[in-house]
mmCIF file of the N, C-alpha and C atoms, coordinates in Angstrom:
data_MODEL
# 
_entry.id   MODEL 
# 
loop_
_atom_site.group_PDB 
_atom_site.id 
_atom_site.type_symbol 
_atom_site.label_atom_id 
_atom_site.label_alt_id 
_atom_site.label_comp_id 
_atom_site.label_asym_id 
_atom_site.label_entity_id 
_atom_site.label_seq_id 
_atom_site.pdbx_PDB_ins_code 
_atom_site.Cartn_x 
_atom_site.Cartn_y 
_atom_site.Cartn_z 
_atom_site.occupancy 
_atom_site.B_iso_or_equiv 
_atom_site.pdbx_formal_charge 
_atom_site.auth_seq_id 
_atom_site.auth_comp_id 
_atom_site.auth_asym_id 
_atom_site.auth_atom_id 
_atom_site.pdbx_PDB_model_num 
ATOM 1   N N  . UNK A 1 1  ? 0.828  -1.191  0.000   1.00 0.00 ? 1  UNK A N  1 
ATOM 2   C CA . UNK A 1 1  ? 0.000  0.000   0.000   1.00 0.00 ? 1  UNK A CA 1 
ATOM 3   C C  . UNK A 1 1  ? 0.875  1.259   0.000   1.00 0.00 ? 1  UNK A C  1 
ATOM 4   N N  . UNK A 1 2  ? 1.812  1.185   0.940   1.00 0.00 ? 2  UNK A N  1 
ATOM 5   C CA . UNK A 1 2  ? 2.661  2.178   0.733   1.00 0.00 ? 2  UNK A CA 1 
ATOM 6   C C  . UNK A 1 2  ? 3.367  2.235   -0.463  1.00 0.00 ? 2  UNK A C  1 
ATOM 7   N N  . UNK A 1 3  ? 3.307  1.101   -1.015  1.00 0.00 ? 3  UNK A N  1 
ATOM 8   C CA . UNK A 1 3  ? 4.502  1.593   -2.297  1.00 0.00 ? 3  UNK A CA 1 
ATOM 9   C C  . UNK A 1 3  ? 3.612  2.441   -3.625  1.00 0.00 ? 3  UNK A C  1 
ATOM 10  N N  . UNK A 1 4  ? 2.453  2.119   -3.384  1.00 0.00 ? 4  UNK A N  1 
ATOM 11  C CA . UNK A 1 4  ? 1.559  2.576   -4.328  1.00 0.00 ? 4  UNK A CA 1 
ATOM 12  C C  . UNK A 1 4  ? 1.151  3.901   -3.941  1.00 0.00 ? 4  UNK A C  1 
ATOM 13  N N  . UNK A 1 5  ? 1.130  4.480   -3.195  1.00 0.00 ? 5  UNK A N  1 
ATOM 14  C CA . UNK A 1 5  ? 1.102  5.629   -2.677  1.00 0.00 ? 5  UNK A CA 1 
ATOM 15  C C  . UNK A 1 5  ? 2.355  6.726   -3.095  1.00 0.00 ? 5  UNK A C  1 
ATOM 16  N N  . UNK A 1 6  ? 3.244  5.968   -2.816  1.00 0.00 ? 6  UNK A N  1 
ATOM 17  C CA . UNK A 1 6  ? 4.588  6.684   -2.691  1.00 0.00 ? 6  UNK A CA 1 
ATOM 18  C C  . UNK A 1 6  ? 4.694  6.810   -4.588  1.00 0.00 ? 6  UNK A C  1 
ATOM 19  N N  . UNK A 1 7  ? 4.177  5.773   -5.414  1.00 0.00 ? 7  UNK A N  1 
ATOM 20  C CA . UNK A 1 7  ? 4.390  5.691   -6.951  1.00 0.00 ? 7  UNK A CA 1 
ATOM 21  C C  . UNK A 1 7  ? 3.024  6.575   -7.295  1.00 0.00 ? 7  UNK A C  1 
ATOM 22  N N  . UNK A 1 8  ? 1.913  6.423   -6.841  1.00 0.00 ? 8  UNK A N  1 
ATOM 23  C CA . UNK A 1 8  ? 0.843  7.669   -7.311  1.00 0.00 ? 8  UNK A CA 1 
ATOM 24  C C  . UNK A 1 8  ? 1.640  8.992   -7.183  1.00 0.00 ? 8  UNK A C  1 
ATOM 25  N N  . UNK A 1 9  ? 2.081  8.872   -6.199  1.00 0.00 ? 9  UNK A N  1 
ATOM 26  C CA . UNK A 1 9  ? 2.729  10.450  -5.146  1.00 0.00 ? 9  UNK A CA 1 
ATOM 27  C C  . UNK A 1 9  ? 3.732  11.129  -6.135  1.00 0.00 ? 9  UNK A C  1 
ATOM 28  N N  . UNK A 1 10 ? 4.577  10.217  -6.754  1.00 0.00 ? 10 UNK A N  1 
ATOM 29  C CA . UNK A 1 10 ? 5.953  10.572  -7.543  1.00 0.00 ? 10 UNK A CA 1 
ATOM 30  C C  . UNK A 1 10 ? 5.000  10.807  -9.096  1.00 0.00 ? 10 UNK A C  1 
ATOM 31  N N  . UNK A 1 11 ? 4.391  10.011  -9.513  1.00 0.00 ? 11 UNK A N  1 
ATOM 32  C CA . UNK A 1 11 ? 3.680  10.259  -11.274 1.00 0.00 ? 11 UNK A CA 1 
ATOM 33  C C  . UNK A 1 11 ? 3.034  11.752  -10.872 1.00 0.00 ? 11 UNK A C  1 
ATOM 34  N N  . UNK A 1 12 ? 2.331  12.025  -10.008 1.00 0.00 ? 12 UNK A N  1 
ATOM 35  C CA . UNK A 1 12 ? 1.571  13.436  -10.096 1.00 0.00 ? 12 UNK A CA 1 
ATOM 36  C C  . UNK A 1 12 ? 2.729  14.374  -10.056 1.00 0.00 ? 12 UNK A C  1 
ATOM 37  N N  . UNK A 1 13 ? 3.440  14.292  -9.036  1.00 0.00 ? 13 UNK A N  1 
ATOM 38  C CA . UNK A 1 13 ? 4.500  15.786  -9.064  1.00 0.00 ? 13 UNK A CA 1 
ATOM 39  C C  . UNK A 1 13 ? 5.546  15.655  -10.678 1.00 0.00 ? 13 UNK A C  1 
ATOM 40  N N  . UNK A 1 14 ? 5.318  14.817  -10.966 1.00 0.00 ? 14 UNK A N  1 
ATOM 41  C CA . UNK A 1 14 ? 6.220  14.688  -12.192 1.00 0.00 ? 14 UNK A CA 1 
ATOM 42  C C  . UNK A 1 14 ? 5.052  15.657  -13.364 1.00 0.00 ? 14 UNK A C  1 
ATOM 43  N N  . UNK A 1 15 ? 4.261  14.737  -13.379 1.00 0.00 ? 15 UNK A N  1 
ATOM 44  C CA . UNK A 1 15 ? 2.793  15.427  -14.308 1.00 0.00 ? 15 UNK A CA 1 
ATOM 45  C C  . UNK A 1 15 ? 3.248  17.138  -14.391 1.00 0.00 ? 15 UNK A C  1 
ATOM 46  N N  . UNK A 1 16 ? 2.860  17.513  -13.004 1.00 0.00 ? 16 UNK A N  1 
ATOM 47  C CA . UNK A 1 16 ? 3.018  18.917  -12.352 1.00 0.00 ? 16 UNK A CA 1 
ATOM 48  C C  . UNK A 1 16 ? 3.698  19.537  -12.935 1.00 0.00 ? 16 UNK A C  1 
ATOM 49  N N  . UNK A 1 17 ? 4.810  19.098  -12.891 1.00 0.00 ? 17 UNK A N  1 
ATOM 50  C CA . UNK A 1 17 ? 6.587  19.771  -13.175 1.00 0.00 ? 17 UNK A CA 1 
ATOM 51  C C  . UNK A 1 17 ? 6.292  19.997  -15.010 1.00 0.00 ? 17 UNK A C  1 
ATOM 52  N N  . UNK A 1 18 ? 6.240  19.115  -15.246 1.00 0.00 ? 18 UNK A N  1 
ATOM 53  C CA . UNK A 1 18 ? 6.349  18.775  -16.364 1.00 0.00 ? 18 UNK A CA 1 
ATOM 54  C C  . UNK A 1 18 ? 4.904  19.674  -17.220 1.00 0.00 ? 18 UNK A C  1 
ATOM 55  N N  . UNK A 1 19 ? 3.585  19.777  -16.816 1.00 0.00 ? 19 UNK A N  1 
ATOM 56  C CA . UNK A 1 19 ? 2.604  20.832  -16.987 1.00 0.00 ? 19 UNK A CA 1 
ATOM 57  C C  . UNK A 1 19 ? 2.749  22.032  -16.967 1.00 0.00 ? 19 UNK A C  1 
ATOM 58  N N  . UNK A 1 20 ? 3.321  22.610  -15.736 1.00 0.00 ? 20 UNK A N  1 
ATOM 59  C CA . UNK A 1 20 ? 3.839  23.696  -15.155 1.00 0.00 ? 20 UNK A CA 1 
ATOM 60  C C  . UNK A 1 20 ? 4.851  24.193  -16.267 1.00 0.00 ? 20 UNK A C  1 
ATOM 61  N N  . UNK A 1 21 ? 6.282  23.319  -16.339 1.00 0.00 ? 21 UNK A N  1 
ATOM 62  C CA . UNK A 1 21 ? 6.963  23.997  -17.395 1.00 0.00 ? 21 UNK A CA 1 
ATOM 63  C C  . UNK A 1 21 ? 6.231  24.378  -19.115 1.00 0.00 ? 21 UNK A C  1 
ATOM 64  N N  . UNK A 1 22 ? 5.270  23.528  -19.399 1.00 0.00 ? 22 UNK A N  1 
ATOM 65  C CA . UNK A 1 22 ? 4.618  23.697  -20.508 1.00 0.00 ? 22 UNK A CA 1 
ATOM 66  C C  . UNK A 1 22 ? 3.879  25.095  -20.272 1.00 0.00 ? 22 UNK A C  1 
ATOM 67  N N  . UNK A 1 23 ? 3.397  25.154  -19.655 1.00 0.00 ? 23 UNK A N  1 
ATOM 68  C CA . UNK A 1 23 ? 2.165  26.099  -18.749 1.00 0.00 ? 23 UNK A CA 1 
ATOM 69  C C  . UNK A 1 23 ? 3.304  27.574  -18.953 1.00 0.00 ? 23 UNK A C  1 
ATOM 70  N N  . UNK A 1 24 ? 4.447  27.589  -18.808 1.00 0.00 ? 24 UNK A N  1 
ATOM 71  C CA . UNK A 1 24 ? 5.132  28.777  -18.522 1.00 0.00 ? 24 UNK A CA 1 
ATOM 72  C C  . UNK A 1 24 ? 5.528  29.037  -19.803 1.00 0.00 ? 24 UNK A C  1 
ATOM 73  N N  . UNK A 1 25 ? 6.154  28.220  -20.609 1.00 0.00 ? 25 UNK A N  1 
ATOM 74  C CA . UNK A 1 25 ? 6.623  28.448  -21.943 1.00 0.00 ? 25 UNK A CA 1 
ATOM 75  C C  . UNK A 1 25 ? 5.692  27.857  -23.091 1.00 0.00 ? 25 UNK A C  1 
ATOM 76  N N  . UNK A 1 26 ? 4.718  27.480  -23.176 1.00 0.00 ? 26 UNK A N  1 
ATOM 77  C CA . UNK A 1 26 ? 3.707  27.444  -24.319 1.00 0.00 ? 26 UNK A CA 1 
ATOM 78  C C  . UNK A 1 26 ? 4.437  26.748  -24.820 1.00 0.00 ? 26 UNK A C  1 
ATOM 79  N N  . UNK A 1 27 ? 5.544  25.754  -25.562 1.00 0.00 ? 27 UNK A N  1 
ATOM 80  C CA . UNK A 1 27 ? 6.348  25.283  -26.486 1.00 0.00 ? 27 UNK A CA 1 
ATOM 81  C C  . UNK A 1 27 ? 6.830  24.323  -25.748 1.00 0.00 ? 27 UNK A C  1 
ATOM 82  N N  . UNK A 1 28 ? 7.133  23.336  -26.560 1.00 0.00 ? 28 UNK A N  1 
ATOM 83  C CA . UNK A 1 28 ? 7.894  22.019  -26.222 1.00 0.00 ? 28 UNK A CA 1 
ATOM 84  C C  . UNK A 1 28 ? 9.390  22.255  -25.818 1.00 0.00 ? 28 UNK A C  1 
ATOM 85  N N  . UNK A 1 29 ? 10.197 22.615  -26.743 1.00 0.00 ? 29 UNK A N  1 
ATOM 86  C CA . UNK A 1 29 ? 11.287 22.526  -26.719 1.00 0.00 ? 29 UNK A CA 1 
ATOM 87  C C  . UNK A 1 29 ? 11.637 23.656  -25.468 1.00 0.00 ? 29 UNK A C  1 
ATOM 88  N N  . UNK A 1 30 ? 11.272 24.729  -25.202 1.00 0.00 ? 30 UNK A N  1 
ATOM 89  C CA . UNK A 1 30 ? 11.977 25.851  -24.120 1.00 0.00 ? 30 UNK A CA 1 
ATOM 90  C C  . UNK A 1 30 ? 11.212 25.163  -23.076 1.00 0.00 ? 30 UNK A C  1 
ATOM 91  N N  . UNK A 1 31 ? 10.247 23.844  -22.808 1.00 0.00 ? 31 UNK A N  1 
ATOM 92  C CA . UNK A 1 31 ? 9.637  23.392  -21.602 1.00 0.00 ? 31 UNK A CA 1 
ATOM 93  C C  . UNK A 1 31 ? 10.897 22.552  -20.615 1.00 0.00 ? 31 UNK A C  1 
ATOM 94  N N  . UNK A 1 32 ? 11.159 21.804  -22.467 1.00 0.00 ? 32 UNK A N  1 
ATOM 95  C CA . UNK A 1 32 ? 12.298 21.038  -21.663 1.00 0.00 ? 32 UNK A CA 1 
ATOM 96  C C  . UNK A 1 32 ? 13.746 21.468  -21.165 1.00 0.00 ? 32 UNK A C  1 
ATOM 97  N N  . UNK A 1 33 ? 13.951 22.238  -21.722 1.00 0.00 ? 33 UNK A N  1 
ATOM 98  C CA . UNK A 1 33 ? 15.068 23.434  -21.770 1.00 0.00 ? 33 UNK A CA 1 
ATOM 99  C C  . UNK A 1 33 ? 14.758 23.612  -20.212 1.00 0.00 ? 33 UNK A C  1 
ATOM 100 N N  . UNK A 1 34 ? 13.912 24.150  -19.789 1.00 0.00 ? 34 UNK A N  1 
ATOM 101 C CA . UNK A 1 34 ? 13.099 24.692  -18.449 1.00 0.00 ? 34 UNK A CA 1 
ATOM 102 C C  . UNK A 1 34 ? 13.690 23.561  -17.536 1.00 0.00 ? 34 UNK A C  1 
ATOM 103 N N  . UNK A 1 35 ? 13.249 22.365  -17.925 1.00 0.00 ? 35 UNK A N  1 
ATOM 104 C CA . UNK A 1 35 ? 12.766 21.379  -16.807 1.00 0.00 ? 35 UNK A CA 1 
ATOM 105 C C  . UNK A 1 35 ? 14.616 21.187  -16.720 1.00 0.00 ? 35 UNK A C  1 
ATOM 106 N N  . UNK A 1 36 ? 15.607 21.015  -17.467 1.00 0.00 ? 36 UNK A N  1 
ATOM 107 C CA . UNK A 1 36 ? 16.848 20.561  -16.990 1.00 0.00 ? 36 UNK A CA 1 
ATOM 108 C C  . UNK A 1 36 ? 17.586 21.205  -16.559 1.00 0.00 ? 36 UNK A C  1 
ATOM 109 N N  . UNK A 1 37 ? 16.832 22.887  -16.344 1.00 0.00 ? 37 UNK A N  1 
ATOM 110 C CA . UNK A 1 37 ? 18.099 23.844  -16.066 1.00 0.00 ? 37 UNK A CA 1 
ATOM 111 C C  . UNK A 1 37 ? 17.482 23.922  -14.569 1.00 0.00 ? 37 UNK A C  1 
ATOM 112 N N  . UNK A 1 38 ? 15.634 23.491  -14.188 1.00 0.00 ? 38 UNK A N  1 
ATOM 113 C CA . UNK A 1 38 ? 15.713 23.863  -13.203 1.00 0.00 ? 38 UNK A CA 1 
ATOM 114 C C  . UNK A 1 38 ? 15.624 22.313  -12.217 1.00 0.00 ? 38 UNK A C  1 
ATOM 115 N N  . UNK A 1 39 ? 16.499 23.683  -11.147 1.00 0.00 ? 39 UNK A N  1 
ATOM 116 C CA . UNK A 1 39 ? 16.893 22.184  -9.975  1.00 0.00 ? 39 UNK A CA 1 
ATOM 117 C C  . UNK A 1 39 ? 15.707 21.523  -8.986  1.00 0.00 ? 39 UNK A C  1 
ATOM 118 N N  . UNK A 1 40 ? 14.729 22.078  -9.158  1.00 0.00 ? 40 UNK A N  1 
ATOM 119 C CA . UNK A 1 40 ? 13.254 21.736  -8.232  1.00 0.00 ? 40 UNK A CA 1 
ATOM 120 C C  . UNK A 1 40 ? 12.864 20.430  -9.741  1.00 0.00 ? 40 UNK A C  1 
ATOM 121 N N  . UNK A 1 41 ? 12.876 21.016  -10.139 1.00 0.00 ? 41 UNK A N  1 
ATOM 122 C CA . UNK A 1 41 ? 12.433 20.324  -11.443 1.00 0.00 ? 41 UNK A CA 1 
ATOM 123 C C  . UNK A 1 41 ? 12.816 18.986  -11.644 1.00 0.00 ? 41 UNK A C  1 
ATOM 124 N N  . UNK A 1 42 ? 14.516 18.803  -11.714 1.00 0.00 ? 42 UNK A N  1 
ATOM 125 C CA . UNK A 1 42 ? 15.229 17.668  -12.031 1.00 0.00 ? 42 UNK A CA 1 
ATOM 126 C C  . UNK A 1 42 ? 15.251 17.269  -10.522 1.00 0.00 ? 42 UNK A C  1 
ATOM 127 N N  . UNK A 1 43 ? 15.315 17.445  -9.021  1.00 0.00 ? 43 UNK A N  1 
ATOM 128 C CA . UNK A 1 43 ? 14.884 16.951  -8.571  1.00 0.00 ? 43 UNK A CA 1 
ATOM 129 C C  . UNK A 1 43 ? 13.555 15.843  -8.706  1.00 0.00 ? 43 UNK A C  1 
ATOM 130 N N  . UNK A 1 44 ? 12.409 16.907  -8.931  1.00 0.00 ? 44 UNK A N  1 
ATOM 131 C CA . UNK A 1 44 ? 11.734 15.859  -8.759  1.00 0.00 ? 44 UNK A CA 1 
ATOM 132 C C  . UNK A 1 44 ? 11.525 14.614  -9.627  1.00 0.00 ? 44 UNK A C  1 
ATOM 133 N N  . UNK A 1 45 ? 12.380 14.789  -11.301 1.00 0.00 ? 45 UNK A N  1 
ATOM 134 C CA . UNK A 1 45 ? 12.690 13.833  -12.416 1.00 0.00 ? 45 UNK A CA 1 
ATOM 135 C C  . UNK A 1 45 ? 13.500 12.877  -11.891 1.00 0.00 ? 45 UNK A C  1 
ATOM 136 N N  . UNK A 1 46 ? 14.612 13.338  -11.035 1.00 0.00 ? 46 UNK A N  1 
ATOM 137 C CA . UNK A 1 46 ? 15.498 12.416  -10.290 1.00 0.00 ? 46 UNK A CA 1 
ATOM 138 C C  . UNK A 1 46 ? 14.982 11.156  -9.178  1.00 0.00 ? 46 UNK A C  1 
ATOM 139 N N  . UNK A 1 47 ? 13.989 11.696  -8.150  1.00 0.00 ? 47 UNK A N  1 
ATOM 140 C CA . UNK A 1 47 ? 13.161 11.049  -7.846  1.00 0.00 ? 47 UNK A CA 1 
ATOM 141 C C  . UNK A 1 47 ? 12.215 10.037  -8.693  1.00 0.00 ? 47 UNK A C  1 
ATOM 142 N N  . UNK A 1 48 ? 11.532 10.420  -9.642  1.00 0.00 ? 48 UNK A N  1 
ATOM 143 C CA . UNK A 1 48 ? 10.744 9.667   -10.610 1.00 0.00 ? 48 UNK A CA 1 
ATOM 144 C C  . UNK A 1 48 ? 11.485 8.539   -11.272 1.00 0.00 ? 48 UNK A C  1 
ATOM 145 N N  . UNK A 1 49 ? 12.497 8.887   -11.742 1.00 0.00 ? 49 UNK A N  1 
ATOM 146 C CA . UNK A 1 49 ? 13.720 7.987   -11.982 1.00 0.00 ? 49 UNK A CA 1 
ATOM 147 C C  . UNK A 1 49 ? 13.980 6.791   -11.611 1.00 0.00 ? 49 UNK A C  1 
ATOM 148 N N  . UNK A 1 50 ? 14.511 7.264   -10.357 1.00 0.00 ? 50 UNK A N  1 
ATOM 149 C CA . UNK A 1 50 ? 14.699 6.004   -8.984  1.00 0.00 ? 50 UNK A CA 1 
ATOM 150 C C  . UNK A 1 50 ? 13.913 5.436   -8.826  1.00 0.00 ? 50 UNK A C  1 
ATOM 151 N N  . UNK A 1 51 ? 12.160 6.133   -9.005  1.00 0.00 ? 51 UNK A N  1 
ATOM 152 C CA . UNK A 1 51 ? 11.032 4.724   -8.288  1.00 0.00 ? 51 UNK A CA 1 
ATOM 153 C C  . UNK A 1 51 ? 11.200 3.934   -9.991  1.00 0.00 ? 51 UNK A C  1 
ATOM 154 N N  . UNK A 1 52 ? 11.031 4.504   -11.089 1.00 0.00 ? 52 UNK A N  1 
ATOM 155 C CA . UNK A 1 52 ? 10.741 3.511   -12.186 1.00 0.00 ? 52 UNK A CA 1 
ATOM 156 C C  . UNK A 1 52 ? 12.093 2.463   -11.651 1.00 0.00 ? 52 UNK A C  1 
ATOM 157 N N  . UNK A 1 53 ? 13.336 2.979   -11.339 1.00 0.00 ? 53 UNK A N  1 
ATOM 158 C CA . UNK A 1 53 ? 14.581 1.861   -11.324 1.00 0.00 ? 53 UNK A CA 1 
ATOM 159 C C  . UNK A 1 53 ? 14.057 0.641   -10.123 1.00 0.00 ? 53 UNK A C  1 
ATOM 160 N N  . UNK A 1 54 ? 13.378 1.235   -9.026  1.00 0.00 ? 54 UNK A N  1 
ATOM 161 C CA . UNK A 1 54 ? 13.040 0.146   -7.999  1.00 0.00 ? 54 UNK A CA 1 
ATOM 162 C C  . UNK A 1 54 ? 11.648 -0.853  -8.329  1.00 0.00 ? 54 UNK A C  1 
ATOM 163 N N  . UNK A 1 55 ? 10.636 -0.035  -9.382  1.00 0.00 ? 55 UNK A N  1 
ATOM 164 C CA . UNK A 1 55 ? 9.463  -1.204  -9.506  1.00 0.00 ? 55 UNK A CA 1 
ATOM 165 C C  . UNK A 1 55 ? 10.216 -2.007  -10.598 1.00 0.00 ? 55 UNK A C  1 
ATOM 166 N N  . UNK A 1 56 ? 11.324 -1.649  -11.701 1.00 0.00 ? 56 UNK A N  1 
ATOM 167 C CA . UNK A 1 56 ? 11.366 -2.394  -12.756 1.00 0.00 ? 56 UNK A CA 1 
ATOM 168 C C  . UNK A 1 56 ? 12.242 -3.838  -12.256 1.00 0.00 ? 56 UNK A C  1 
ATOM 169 N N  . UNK A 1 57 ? 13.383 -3.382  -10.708 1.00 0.00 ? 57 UNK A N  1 
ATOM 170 C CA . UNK A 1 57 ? 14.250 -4.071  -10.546 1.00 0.00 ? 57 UNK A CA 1 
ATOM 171 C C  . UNK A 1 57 ? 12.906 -5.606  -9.476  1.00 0.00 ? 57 UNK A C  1 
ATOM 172 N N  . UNK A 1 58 ? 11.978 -4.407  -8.890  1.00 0.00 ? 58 UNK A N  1 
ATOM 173 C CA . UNK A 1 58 ? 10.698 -5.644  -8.315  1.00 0.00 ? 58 UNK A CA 1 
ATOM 174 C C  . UNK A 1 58 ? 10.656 -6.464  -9.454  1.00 0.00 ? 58 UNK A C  1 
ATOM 175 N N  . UNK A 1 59 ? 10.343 -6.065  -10.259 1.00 0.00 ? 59 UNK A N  1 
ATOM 176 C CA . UNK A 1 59 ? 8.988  -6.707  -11.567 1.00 0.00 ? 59 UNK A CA 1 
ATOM 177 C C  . UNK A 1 59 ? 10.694 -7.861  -12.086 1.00 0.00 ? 59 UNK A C  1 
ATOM 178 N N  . UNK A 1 60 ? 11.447 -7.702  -11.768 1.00 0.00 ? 60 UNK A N  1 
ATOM 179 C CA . UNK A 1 60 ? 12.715 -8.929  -12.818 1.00 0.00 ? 60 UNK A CA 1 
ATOM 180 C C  . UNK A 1 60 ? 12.797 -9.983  -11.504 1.00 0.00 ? 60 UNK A C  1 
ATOM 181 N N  . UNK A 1 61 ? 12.877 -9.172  -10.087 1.00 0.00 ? 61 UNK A N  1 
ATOM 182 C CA . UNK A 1 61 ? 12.725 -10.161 -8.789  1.00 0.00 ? 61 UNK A CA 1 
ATOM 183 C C  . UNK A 1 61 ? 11.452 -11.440 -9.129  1.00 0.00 ? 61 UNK A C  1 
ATOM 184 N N  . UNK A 1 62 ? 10.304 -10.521 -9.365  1.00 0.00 ? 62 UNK A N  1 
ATOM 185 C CA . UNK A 1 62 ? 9.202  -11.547 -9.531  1.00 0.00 ? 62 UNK A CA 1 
ATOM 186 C C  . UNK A 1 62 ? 9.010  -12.627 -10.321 1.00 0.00 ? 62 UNK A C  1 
ATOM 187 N N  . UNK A 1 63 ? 9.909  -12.192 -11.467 1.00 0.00 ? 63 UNK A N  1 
ATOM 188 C CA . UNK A 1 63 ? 9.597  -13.156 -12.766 1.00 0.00 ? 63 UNK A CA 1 
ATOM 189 C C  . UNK A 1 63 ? 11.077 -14.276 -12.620 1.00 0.00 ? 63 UNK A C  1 
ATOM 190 N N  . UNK A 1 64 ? 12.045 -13.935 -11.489 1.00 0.00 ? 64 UNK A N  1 
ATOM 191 C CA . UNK A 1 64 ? 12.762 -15.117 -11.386 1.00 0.00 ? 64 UNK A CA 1 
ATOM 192 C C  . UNK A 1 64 ? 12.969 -15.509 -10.271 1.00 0.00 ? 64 UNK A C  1 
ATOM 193 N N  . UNK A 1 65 ? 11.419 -15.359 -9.622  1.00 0.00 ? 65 UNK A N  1 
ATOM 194 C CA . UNK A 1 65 ? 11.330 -15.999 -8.364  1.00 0.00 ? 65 UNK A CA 1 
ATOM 195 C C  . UNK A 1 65 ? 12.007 -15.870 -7.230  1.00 0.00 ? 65 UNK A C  1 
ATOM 196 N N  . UNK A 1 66 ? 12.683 -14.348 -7.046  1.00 0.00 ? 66 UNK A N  1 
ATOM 197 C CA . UNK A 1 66 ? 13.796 -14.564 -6.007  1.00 0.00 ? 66 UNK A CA 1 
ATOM 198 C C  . UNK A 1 66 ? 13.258 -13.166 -4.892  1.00 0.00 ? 66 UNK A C  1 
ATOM 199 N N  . UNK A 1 67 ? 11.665 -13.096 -5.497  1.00 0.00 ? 67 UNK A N  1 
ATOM 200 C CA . UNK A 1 67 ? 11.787 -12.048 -4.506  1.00 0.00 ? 67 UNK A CA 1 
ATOM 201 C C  . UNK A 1 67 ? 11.316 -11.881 -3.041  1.00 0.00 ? 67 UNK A C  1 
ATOM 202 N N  . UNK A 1 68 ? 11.469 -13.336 -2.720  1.00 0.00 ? 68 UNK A N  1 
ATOM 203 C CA . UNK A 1 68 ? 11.775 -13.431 -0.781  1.00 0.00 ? 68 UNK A CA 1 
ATOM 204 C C  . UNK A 1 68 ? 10.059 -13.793 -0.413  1.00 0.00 ? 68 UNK A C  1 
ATOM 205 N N  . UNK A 1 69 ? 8.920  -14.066 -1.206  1.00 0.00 ? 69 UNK A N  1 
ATOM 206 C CA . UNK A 1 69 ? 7.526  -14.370 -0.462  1.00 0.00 ? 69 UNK A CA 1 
ATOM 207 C C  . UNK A 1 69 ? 8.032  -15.766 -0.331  1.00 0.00 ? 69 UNK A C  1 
ATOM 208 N N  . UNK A 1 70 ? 7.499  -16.136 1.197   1.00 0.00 ? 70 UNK A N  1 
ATOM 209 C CA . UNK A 1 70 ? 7.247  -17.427 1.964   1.00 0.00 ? 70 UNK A CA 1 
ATOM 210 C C  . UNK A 1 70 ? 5.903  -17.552 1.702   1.00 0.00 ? 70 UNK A C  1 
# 
């Protein structure tokens, strides 16, 4: 439950960031420009990052059986 929380929690502020920079510069390209220069920003991409690296490294645990359910 918590992990699903914590992965809803991380997709919305990403959404946000990522809206927000659109929202300020009308255009694709100066959004993304936006999002890597700013550090609130790539924070929170950095975060988003890490959870995709921890469900993808779950989801390879599951499929070779090693991920510790008794």
């Amino acid at each position: 439950m918590k992990t699903l929380l914590v992965t809803g929690l991380s997709v919305v502020l990403s959404a946000a960031v990522i809206g927000n920079a659109y929202y300020q510069k009308k255009q694709f390209y100066p959004s993304v420009v936006y999002i890597t220069k700013s550090n609130p920003s790539m924070a929170g991409d950095y975060d988003f990052i890490t959870l995709i690296y921890y469900v993808v490294e779950d989801v390879n645990s599951l499929m070779r059986g090693t991920h510790g359910f008794h």
